[in-house]
MARGUFI-391551 format. One record per residue: z, x, y of N, C-alpha, C, O, CB in turn; residue in one letter. Coordinates in steps of 0.1 Angstrom, whole numbers, padded with zeros to 4 digits, always signed. Atoms other than C-alpha are relative to their C-alpha. Glycine has a CB too. Example, Ala and Ser with C-alpha at 12.3 -4.5 7.8 and 13.67 -1.06 7.14 Angstrom:
! MARGUFI-391551
+0000+0009-0012+0078+0123-0045+0000+0009+0012+0007+0019+0012+0012-0010+0000a +0000-0009-0011+0071+0137-0011+0008-0008+0011+0009-0003+0022-0014+0004+0005s 
***
This chain:
! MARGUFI-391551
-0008+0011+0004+0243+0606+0586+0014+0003-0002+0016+0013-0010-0006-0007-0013x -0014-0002+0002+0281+0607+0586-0004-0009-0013-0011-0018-0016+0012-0006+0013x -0003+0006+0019+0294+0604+0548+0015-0008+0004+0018-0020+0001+0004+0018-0016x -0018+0010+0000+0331+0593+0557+0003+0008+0011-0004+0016+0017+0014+0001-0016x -0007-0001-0015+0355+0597+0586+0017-0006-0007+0021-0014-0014-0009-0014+0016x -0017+0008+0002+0394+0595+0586+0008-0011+0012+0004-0009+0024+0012+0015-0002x -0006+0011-0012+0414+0567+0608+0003+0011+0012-0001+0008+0023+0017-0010-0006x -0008-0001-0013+0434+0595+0629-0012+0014+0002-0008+0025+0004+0020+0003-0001x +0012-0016+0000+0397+0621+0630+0006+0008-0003+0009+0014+0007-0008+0007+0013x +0000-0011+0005+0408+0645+0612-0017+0007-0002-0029+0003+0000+0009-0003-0014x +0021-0006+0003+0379+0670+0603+0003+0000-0012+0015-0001-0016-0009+0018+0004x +0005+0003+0016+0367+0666+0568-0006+0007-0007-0017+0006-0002-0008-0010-0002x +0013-0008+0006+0348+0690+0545+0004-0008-0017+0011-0016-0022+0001+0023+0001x -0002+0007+0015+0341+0685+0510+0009+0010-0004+0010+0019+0005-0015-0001-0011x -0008-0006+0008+0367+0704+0484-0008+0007-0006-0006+0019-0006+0007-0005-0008x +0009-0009+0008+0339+0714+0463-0015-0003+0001-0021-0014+0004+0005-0001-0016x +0016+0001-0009+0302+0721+0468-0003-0015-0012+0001-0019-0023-0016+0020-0001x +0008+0015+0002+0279+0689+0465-0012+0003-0005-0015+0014-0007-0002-0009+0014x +0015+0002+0000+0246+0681+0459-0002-0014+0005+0003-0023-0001-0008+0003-0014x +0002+0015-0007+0235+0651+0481-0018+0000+0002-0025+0007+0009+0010-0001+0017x +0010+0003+0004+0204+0633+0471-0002-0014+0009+0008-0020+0013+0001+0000-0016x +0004+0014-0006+0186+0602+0489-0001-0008-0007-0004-0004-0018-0011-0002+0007x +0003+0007+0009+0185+0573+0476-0010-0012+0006-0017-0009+0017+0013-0005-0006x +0009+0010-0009+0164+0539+0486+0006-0002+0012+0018-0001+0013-0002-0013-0005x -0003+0002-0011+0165+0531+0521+0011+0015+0007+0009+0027+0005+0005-0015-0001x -0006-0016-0006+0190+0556+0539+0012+0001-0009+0022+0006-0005+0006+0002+0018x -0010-0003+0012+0212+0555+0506+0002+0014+0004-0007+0019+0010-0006-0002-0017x -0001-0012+0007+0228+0589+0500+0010+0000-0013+0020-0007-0014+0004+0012+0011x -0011+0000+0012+0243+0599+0464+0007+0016+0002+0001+0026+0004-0010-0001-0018x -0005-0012+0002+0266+0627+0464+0005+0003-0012+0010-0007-0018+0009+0002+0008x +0001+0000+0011+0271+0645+0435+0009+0012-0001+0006+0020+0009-0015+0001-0005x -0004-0011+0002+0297+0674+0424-0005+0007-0006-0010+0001-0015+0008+0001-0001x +0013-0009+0008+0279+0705+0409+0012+0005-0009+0010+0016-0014-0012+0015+0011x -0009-0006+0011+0313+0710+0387+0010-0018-0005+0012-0025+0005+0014+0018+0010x -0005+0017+0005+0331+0672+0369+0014+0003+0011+0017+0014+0015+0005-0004-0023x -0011-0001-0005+0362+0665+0389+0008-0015-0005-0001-0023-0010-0002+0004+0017x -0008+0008+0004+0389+0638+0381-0002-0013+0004-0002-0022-0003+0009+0004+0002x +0000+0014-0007+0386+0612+0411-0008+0003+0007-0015+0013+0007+0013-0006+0007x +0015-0004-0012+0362+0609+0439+0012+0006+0011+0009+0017+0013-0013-0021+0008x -0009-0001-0006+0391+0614+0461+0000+0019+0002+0000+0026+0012+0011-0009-0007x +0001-0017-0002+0391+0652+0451-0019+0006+0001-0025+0015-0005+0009+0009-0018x +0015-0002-0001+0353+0650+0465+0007+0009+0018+0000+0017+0024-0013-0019-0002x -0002-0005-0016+0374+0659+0503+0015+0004+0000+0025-0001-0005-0003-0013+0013x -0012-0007-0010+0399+0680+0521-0003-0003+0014-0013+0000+0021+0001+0017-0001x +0004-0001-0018+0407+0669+0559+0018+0005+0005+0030+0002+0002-0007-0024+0010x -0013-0007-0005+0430+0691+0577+0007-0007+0010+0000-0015+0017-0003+0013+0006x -0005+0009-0004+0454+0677+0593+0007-0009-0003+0013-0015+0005-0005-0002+0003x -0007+0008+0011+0470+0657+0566-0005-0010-0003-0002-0013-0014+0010-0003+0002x +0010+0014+0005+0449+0627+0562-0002-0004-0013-0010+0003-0018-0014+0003+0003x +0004+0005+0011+0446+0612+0533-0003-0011-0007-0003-0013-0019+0006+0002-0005x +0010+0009+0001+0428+0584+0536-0015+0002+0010-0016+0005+0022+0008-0013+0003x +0017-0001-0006+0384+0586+0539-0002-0015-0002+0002-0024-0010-0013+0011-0010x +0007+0016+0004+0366+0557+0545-0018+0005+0003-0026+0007+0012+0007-0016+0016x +0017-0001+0000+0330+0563+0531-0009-0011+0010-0005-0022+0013-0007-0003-0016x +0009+0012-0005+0300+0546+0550-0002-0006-0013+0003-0004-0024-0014+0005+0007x +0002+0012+0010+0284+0517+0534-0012+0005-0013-0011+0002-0025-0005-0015+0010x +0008-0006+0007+0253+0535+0521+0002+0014-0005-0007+0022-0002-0010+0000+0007x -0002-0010+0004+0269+0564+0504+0009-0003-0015+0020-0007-0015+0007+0008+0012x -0007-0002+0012+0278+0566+0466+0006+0015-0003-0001+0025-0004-0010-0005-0010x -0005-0010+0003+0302+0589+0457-0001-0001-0017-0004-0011-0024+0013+0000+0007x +0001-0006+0018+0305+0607+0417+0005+0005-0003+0012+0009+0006-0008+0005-0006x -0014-0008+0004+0327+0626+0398-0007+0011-0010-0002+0021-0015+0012-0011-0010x +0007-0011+0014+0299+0641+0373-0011+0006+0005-0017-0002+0012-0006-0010-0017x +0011-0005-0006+0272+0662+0384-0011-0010-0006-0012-0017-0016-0001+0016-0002x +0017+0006+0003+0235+0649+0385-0007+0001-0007-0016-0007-0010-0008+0001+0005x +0007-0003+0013+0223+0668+0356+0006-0004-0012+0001-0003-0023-0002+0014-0002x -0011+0004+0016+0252+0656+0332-0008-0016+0001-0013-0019-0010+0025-0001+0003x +0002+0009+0003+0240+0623+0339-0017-0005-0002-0023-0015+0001+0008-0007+0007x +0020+0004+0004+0201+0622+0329+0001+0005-0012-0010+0005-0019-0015+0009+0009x 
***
């Protein structure tokens, strides 16, 4: 499943590692395994890009998955 894509394709990785979890239907939750500020510092795309456009079934997070249970 593509998570996001930039307007001019840049390539995309995450900044800092994830944990990506399913959710109902082809939901995915992505999760950072350290807190970060914005979702925004969830990606680095080379190239200068600085606009992502998540898919529709993808929640992004700022707090890891164990902070919030």
């Amino acid at each position: 499943m593509e998570i996001c894509s930039t307007p001019d394709e840049s390539n995309i990785e995450f900044a800092v590692p994830v944990e990506v979890y399913d959710g109902y239907g082809s939901a995915k939750h992505v999760y950072p395994t350290e807190q970060i500020e914005r979702v925004a510092d969830l990606f680095v795309a080379d190239g200068g890009s600085d606009e992502v456009a998540v898919a529709d079934e993808v929640r992004l997070y700022t707090i890891p998955h164990d902070a919030l249970r």
